[in-house]
N, C-alpha and C positions, 0 to 999 in steps of 0.2 A: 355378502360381506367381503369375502374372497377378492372378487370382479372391482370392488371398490378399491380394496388395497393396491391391487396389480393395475388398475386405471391410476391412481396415486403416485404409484411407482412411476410407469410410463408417461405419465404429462410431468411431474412436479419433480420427486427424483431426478429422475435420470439427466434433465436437462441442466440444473442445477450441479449436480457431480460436474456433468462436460462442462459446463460455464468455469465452474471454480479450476477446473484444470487446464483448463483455457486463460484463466487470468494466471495463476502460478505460472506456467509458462511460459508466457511474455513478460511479467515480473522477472523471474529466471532468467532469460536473454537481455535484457534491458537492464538491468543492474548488474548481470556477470559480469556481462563481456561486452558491451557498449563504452556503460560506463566504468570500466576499469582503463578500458585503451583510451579514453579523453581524459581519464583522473590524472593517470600515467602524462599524459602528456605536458599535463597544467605545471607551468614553475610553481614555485614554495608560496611566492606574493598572494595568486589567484587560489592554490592552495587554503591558505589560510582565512583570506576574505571568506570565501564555500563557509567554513567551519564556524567564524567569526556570523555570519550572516543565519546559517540554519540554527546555532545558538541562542543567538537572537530571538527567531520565529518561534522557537518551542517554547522559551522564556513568556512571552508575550500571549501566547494560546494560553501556556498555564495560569497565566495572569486570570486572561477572559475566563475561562473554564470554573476557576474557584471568585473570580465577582459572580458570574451567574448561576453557581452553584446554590452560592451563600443568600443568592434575593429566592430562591423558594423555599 
């Protein structure tokens, strides 16, 4: 039973840990400091379309989410 958990560990575990810390950290670089130095850069106009626009799509998902909630 031992040999199974530590086989578990080393194929299933372990790669999964490094996977998820391997996404968190290109998440982490890619939204610190990419996109702050192009947020930074955008005037107020493109600014606000960004905000105006991602508002939009969450709106929209939420929509879909609760029709296809609601048919099961």
């Amino acid at each position: 039973m031992v040999r199974l958990f530590r086989a578990a560990h080393r194929h299933i575990t372990r790669p999964l840990v490094e996977t998820a810390v391997l996404v968190v950290d290109t998440h982490r670089n890619l939204w610190g400091r990419d996109f702050s130095v192009t947020w930074e850069s955008l005037d107020l106009k493109n600014k606000l379309a960004w905000i105006y626009f991602v508002s939009h799509t969450v709106g929209i998902v939420s929509i879909l989410e609760v029709f296809l909630l609601r048919k099961r």
